[in-house]
C-alpha positions in Angstrom: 121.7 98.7 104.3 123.1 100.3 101.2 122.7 98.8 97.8 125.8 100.1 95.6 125.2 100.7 92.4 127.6 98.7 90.5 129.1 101.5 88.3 130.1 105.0 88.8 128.5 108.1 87.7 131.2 108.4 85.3 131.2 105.1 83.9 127.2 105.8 82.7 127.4 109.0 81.7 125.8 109.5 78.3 127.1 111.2 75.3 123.8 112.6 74.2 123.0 116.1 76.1 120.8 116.3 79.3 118.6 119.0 79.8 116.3 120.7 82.6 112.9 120.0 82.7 111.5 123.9 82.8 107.8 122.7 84.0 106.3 119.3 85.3 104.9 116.6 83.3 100.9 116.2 82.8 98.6 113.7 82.1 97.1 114.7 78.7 97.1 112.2 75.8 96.4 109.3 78.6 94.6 106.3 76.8 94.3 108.6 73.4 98.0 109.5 72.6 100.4 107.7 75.3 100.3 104.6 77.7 100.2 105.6 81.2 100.3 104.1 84.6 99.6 106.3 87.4 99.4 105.5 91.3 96.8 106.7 92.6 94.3 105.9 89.5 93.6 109.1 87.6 96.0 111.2 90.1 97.8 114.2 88.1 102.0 114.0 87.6 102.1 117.6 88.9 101.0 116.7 92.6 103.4 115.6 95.0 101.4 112.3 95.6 101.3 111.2 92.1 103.7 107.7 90.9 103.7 108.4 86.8 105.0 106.4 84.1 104.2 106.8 80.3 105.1 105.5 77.0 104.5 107.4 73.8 105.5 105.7 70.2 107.3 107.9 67.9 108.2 106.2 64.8 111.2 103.6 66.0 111.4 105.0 69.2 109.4 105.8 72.2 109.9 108.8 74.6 108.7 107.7 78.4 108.6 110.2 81.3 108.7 109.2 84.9 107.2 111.0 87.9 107.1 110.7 92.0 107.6 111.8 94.8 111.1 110.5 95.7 114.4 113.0 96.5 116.1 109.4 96.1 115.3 107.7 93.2 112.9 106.1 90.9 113.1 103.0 89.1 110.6 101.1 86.4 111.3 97.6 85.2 110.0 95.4 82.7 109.3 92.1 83.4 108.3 88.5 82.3 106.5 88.1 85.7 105.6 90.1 88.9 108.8 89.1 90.5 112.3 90.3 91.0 115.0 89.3 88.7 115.7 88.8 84.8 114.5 92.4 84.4 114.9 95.6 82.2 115.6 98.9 84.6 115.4 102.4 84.5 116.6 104.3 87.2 116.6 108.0 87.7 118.7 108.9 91.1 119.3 112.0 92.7 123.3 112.1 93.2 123.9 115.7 94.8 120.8 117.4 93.5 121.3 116.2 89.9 119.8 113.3 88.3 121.3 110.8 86.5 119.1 108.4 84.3 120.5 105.0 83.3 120.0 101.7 82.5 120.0 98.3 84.2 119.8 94.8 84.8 118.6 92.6 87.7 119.5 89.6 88.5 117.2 87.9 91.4 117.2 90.2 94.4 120.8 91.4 93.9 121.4 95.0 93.2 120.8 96.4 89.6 123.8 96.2 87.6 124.3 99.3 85.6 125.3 99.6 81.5 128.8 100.4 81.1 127.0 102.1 77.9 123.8 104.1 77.7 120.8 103.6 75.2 118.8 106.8 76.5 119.0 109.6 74.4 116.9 113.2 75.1 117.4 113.1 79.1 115.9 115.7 80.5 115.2 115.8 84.7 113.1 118.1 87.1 113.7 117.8 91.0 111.3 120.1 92.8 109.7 120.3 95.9 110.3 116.9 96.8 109.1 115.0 93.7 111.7 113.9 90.9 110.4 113.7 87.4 112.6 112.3 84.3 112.3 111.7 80.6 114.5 110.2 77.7 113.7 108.3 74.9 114.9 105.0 73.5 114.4 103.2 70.4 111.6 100.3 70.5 114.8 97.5 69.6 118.0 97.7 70.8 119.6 94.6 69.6 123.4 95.8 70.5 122.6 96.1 74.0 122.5 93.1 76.2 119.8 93.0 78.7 117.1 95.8 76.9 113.8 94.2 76.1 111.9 94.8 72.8 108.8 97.9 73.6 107.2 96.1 71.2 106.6 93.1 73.3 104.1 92.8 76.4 105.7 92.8 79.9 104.8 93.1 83.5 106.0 96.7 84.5 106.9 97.5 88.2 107.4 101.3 89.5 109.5 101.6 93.0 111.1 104.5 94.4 113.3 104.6 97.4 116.3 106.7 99.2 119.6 107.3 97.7 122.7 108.6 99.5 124.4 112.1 98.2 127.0 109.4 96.5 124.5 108.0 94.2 124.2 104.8 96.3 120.3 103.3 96.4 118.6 101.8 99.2 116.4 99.1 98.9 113.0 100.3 98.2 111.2 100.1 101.4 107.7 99.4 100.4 106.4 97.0 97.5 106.6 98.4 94.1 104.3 99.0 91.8 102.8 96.2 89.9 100.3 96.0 87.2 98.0 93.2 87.5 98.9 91.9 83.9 101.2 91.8 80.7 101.0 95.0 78.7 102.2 96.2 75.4 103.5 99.5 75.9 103.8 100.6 71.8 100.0 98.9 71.5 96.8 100.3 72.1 97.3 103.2 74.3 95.8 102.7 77.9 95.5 104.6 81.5 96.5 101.9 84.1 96.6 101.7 87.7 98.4 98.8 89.4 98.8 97.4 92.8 101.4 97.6 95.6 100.0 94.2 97.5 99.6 90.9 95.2 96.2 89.7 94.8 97.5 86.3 96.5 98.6 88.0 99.7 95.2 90.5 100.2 93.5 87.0 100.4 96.0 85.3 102.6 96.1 88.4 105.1 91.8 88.4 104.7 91.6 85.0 105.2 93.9 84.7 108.4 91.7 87.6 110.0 88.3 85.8 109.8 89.8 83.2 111.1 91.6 84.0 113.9 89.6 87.1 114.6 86.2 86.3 113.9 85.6 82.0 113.7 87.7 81.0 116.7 87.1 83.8 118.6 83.0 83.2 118.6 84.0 78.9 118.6 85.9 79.5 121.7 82.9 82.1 123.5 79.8 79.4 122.2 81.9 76.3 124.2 82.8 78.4 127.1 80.0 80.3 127.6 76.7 78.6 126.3 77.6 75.2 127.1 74.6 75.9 129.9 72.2 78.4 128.2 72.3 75.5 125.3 72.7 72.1 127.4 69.1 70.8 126.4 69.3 72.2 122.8 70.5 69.6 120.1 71.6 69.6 116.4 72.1 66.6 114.6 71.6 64.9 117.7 74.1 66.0 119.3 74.1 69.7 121.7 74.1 72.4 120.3 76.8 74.5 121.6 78.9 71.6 120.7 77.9 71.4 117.1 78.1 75.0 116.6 81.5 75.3 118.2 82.4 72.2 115.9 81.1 74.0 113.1 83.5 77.1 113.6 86.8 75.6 114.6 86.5 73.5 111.7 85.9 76.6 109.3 88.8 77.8 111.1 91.3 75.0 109.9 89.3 74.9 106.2 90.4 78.9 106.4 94.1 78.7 107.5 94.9 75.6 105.3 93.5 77.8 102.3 95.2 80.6 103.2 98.6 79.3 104.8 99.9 77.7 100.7 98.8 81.2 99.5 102.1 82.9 99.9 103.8 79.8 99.1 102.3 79.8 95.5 102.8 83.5 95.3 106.4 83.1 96.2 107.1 80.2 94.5 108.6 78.7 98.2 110.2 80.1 101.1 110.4 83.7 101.5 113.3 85.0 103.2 112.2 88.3 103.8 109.2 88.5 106.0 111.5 87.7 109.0 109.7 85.5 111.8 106.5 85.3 110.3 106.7 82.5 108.1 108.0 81.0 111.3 105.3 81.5 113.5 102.6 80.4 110.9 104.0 77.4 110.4 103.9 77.3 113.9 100.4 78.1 113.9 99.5 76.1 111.1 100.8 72.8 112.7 99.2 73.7 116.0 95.7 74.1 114.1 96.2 70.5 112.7 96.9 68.9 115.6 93.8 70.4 117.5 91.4 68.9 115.7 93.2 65.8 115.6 93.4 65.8 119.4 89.8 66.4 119.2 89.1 62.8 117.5 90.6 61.0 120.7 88.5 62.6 123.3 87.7 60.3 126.1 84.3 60.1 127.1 82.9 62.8 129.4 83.4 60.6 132.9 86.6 59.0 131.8 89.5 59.5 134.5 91.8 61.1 130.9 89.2 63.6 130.6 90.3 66.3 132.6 93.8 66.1 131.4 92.5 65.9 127.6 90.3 69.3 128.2 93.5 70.6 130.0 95.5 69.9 126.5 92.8 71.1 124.4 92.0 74.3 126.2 95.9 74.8 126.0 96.9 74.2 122.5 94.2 76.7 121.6 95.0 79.3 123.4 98.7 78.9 122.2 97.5 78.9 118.8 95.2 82.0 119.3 98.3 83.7 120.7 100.7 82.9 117.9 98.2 83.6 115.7 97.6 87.0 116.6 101.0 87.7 117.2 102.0 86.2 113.6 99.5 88.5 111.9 100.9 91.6 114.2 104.2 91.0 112.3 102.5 90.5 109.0 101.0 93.4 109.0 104.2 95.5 108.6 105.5 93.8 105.8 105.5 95.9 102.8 104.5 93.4 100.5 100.7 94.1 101.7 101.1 97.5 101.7 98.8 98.5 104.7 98.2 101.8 105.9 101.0 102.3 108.8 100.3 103.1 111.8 96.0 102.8 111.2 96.4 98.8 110.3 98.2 98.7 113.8 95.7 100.4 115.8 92.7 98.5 114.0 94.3 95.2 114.9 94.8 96.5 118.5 90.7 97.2 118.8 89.4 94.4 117.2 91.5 92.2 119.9 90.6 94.4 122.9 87.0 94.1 121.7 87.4 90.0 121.8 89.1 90.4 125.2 87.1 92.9 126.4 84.2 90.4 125.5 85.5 87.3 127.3 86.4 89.0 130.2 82.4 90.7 130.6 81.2 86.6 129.8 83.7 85.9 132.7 82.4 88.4 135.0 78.6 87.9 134.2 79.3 83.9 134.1 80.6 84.4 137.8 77.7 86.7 138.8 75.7 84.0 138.0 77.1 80.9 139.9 77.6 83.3 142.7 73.7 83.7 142.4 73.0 80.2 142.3 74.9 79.6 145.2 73.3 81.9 147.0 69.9 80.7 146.5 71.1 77.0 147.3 72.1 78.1 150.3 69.1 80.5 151.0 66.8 76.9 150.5 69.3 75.2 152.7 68.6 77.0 155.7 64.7 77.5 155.1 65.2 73.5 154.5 67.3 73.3 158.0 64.8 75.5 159.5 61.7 74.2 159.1 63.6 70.5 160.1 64.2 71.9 163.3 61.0 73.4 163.8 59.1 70.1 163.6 
């Protein structure tokens, strides 16, 4: 949906002159002269892959240019943390192949409010194959406008870009912003930053989640299907080893999601309304991985007439779990604030299941040869057995 700006390009036009940018920016003066952040690290302002933001002090003021490729808009904010809301914003958006640069506030995840009056003066703008670049300077304190932060302070700084309609109207950004991994002091010691599109937090949550549910469980559920015979006079602990082992993995499995399931929670600060059904499903999954081991505890003994419905539980509220779980991370892996390569991340999720289904289904087939074998033989001795009765 559209996010209106809430002003009009009348009502922030500036009184100081804006001017054509005659040739693209460059990175010279990075970490010497200026402060720069670029996206990739080290990637140059003139290509058409390049996020660029700079700061250069000039006596009370500092000039800062602004680079991407975006034929909607760009937007940097400063912040007093890396999220949303109570922040200082700069937006340059392309309204019918001319850019307009203004300033604005945000307030939670509502839509910037623009100054009815602009601080920027020396606006200049480039649009050019596809990647906008703008410049303007502003002085470090600006104590008669409500809402601009002191340069000479340290602040998070986020970069997004996003599409704008030929009206000037913004769409919400569709991928995470940029986000430097700490406070910076943009008039200080100059510096050349990168920053990061996924939050530490949530790389660790998503990691975590996959050796879990990819790599533990799957291996826990082959060792108690599958080698429950191969291991059946092996023991560990004194008790067998296929059951230890699988033991062993299912509860790294729960240690794993517990750790990683409160990780967006901290990140967020609570309940993120955003990521659509997936915090639904992990809860989902979360409770079901509680209650398996739990079930677990109250396991009749092996000749016990409950026996057969307990395994039929257990084997069940695994599977479920598994399921979900894969499912869940399916729908995670979309959401921008992870920032994962679309379509690769798909595809690679895709393979590593086929491979664990591919596997179970070969132990199936081979696990069936075998009984089939067995049989076989046990009836081959029954008839020499029968044969040899009759004989005598």
């Amino acid at each position: 949906s559209t996010t209106p700006l809430h002003a009009t390009s009348e009502a922030i036009s500036t009184s100081h002159p804006v001017s054509y940018l005659s040739k693209p920016f460059n990175a010279s003066g990075c970490g010497s002269m200026k402060f720069c952040i670029r996206n990739p690290s080290n990637c140059d302002p003139e290509s058409a892959s390049c996020f660029f933001l700079s700061f250069q002090e000039e006596k009370s003021s500092v000039f800062i240019e602004m680079s991407g490729p975006s034929e909607g808009y760009l937007a940097f904010a400063l912040s007093h943390d890396q999220w949303m809301g109570g922040d200082d914003v700069y937006l340059c958006v392309n309204e019918d192949h001319h850019v307009h640069v203004s300033t604005a506030y945000l307030k939670g995840r509502s839509p910037p409010v623009l100054d009815s009056e602009n601080a920027l003066e020396d606006v200049s703008w480039r649009l050019v194959d596809g990647v906008l670049q703008c410049s303007f300077r502003r002085s470090i304190s600006l104590p008669a406008y409500k809402g601009r932060f002191n340069l000479n302070a340290s602040y998070y700084i986020f970069l997004a870009d996003g599409e704008a309609s030929e009206g000037g109207l913004i769409y919400k950004h569709r991928r995470q912003p940029l986000i430097t991994n700490g406070i910076y002091n943009v008039t200080g010691l100059p510096q050349d930053i990168g920053g990061s599109r996924s939050p530490q937090l949530l790389k660790a949550h998503g990691a975590l989640m996959f050796v879990a549910w990819i790599t533990t469980v799957s291996i826990g559920v082959i060792v108690a299907r599958f080698f429950k015979p191969v291991w059946s006079h092996s023991f560990l602990f004194g008790k067998e080893m296929w059951f230890q082992v699988h033991r062993m993995l299912m509860l790294t499995t729960v240690m794993l999601t517990s750790i990683s399931f409160v990780l967006p929670f901290i990140y967020r600060g609570g309940w993120s309304h955003q990521a659509g059904f997936h915090p639904y499903l992990g809860c989902t999954v979360m409770a079901l991985t509680i209650f398996q081991p739990l079930m677990a505890g109250f396991r009749p003994s092996r000749h016990a007439p409950r026996r057969q419905l307990f395994n039929w539980f257990h084997w069940s509220t695994g599977t479920t779990a598994r399921i979900l779980a894969v499912v869940t991370m399916f729908l995670g892996m979309d959401l921008p604030a992870l920032d994962l390569p679309d379509p690769w991340d798909t595809y690679t999720m895709i393979g590593f299941v086929a491979w664990h289904v591919g596997i179970e289904i070969l132990l199936e087939i081979h696990s069936y040869c075998l009984v089939r074998k067995v049989e076989v033989i046990e009836d081959d001795r029954v008839q020499i057995l029968q044969s040899l009765t009759s004989a005598e």
